[in-house]
C-alpha positions in Angstrom: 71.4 92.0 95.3 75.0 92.8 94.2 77.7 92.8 96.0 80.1 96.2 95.9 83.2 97.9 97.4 81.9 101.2 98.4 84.2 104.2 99.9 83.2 105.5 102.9 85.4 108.7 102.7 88.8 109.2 100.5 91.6 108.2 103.0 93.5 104.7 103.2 92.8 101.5 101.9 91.0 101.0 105.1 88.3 103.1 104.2 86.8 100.4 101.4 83.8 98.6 102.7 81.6 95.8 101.3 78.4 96.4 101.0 75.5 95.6 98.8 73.1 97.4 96.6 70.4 96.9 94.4 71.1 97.4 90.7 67.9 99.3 88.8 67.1 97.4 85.2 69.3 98.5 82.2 68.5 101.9 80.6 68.0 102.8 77.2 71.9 101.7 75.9 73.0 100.0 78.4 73.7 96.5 79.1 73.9 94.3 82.0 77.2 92.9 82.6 78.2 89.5 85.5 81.6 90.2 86.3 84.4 87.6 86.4 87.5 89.9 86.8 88.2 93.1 87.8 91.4 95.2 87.0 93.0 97.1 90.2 95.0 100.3 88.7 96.8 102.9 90.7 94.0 105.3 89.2 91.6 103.8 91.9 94.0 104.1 94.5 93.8 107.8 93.7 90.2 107.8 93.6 90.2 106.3 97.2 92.6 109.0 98.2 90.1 112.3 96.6 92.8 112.7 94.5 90.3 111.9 91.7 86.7 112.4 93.3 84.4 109.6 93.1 80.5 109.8 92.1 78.3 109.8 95.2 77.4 106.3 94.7 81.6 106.1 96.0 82.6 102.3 94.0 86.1 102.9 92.5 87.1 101.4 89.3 87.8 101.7 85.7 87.8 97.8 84.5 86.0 94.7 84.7 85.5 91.2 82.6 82.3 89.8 82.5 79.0 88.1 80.6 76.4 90.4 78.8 73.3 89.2 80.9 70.5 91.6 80.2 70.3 94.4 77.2 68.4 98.0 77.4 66.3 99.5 75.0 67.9 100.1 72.0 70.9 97.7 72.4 72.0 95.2 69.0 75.4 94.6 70.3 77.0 92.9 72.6 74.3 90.0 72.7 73.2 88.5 75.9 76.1 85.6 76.5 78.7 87.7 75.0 82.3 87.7 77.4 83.4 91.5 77.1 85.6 93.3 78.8 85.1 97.2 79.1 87.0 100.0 80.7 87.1 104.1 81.4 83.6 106.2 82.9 81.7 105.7 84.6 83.8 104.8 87.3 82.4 101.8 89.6 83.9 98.4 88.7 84.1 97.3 91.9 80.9 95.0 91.5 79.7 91.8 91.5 77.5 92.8 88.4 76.5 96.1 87.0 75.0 98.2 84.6 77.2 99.8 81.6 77.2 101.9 78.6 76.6 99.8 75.7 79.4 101.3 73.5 81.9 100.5 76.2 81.5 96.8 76.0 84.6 94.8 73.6 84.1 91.5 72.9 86.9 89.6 74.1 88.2 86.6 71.5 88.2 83.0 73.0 92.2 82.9 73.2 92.4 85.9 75.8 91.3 84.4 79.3 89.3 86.6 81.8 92.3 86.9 83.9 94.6 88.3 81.2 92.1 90.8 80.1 91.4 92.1 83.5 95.7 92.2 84.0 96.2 94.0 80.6 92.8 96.0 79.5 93.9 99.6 80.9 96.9 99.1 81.3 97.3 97.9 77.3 95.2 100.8 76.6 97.5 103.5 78.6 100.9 101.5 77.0 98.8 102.6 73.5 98.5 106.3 74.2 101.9 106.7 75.5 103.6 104.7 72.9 101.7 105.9 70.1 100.1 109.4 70.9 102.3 110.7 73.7 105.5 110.2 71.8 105.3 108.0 68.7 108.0 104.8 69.4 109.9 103.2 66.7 113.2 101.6 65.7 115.9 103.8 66.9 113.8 105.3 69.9 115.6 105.0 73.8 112.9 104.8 76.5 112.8 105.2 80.1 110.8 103.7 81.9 110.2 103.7 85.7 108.8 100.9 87.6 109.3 98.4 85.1 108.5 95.5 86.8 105.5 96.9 88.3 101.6 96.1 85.7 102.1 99.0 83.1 106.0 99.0 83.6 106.1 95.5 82.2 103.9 95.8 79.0 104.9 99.1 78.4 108.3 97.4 78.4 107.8 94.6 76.5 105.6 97.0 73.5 108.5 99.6 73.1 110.9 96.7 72.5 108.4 95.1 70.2 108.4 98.6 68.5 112.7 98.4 67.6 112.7 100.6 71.3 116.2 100.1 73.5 114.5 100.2 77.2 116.0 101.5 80.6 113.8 100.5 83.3 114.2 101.3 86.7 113.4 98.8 89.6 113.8 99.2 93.5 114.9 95.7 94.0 117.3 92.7 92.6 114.3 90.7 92.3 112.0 93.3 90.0 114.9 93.5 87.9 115.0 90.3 86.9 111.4 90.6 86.1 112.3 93.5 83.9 114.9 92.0 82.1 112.4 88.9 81.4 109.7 91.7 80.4 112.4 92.6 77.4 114.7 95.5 79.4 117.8 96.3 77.9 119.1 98.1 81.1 118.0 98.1 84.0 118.9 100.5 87.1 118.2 99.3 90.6 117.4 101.1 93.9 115.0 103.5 95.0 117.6 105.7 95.9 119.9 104.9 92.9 121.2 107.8 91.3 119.2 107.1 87.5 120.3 110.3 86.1 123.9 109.5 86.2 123.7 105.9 85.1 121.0 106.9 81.8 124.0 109.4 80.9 126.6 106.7 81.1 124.4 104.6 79.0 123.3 107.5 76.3 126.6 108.4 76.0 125.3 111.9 77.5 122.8 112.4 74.9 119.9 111.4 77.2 116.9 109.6 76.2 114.3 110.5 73.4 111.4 109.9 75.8 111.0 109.1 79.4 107.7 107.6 81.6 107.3 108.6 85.3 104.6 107.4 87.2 106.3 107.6 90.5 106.3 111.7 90.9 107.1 112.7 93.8 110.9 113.7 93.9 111.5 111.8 91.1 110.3 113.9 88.2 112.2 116.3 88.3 115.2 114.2 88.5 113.5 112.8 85.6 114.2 115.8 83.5 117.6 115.5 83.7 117.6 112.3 81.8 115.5 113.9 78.4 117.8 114.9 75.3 117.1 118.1 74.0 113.4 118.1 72.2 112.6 115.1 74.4 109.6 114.0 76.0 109.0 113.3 80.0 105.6 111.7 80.5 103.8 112.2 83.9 101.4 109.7 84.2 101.1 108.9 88.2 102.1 109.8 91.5 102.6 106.6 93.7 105.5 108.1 95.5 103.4 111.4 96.8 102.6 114.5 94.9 104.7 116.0 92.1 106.2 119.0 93.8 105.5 122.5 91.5 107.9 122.8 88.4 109.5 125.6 87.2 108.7 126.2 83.1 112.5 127.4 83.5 113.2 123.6 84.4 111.7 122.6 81.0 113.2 125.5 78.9 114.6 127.0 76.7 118.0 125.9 77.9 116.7 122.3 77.9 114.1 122.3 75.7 112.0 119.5 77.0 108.6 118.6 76.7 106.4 117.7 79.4 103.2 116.0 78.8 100.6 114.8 81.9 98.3 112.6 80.2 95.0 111.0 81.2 94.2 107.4 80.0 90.4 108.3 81.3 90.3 111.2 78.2 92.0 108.8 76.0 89.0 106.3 76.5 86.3 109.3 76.1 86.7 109.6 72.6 84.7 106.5 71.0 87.1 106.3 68.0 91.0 106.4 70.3 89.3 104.0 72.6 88.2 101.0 69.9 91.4 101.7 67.9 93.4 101.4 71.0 91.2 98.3 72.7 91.6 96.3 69.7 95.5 97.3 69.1 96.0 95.6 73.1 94.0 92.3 71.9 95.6 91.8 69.1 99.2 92.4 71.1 97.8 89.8 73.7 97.2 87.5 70.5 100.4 88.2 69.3 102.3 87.0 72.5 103.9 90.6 72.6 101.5 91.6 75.6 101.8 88.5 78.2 100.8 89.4 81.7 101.0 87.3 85.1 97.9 88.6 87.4 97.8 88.4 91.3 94.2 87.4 92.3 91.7 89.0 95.4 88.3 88.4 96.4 86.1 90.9 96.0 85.7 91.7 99.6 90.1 91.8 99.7 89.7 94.7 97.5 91.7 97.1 100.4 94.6 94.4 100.6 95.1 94.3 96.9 95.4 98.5 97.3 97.4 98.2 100.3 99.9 95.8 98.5 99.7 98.0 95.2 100.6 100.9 97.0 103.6 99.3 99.4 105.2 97.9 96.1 104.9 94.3 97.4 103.5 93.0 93.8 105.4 92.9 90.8 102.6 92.9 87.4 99.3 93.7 87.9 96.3 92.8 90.6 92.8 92.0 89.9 89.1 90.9 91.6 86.9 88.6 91.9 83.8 88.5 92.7 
């Protein structure tokens, strides 16, 4: 038997129970997979909320780290033994072991540890799409980037720098930004309530910034667009604050002339090709030492405490299972 988190209807954290189930033999291109580690991501806070409707079978999660253990018809790679770590549909991570689409498997090299591939998989693979797709970032490019001390705010920081980026992060707290500035920020706003707008003019000299990340929503994105030059970019790419209130296309143009982009790391990871070039792209960052990522461990069964703590902002970097 394997033990799950199942959601007994979308609502609070308090809604996750443990349960178990019994998993049905590998299909035909599927594999087998003993998980070590398991990635918590604000996308399966908003599974658990209906925001993003779950399967019937109702197991959240995008991410996991684990052993190949048994192969389905048709399968040549991974090999049973293999440590892989996987991520994207179908949703349902939140297993002691389960079954998974061959193709989604990576083989994981023997420098990156379970725990830093569960702390960076998704995450990596959403600081790719942004930094690469959304908006291509390069020497010259100024980034903002809210939460910055939170999972994705930190690697996302430390990549744009990497790139020849200047970063802003925002923080609510003294102590987040000082993990900010260690993550590589060059300026660093504090307080939920600070006025951001104001200070990114003061340091743009007016001219705002070339591209901007918010995955706060809320209030906060369209104060957000106040803070993108002319031609710019705002990224919407969450909602941890409470939904994004409706925006007027005056807001964006043509006195402005923003663009606004709300992108999904799940379609990124749909297409076969994106999702290999961006997998390996994070791996070889984490090689590198320009992806580095501190993890927060929970059993298994503390899955609703890791997304209670998630969602209160009481974790700086990112949270992960295990079983």
């Amino acid at each position: 038997m394997t033990h799950a988190i199942r959601l007994k209807s979308p609502g609070a954290a308090d809604q996750l129970e443990s349960v178990t189930i019994e998993l049905p033999p590998p299909g035909p291109d599927e594999i087998r997979v003993r998980q070590t580690a398991i990635g918590v991501n604000f996308i399966d806070i908003y599974q658990r909320m209906g925001l993003y409707p779950l399967p019937p079978v109702a197991i959240p999660g995008v991410e996991a780290v684990g052993v190949v253990t048994k192969l389905g018809a048709n399968v040549t790679s991974p090999r049973i033994g293999d440590r892989i770590a996987y991520a994207g549909a179908p949703v349902g991570a939140y297993t002691s072991e389960r079954n998974l689409p061959a193709w989604r498997a990576v083989i994981l090299p023997e420098s990156v540890t379970d725990e830093v591939a569960a702390s960076v998989f998704v995450k990596g693979i959403t600081a790719h799409m942004l930094l690469t797709r959304v908006y291509p970032v390069g020497s010259g490019t100024t980034v903002l980037i809210h939460s910055a001390a939170g999972g994705l705010g930190q690697l996302m920081t430390r990549w744009a720098r990497h790139l020849g980026a200047t970063v802003i992060g925002t923080v609510g707290s003294d102590g987040k930004a000082a993990t900010a500035r260690n993550a590589g920020a060059h300026h660093v706003i504090i307080g939920r309530d600070a006025d951001f707008a104001s200070a990114v003019a003061e340091l743009t000299e007016a001219r705002g910034v070339d591209v901007a990340y918010d995955g706060v929503g809320g209030a906060t994105l369209a104060k957000t667009l106040q803070c993108v030059r002319t031609f710019g970019v705002i990224a919407s790419i969450g909602q941890s604050a409470g939904a994004i209130p409706p925006i007027d296309v005056e807001d964006l143009g043509p006195r402005r002339s923003v663009m606004l982009a709300r992108p999904s790391v799940m379609a990124y990871m749909n297409g076969t090709q994106d999702y290999r070039v961006a997998a390996e792209a994070v791996l070889s960052a984490v090689r590198d030492g320009i992806l580095r990522a501190t993890g927060k461990p929970y059993r298994l069964s503390d899955a609703a405490q890791a997304h209670a703590d998630l969602e209160a902002g009481r974790s700086s970097g990112s949270l992960y299972l295990v079983p």
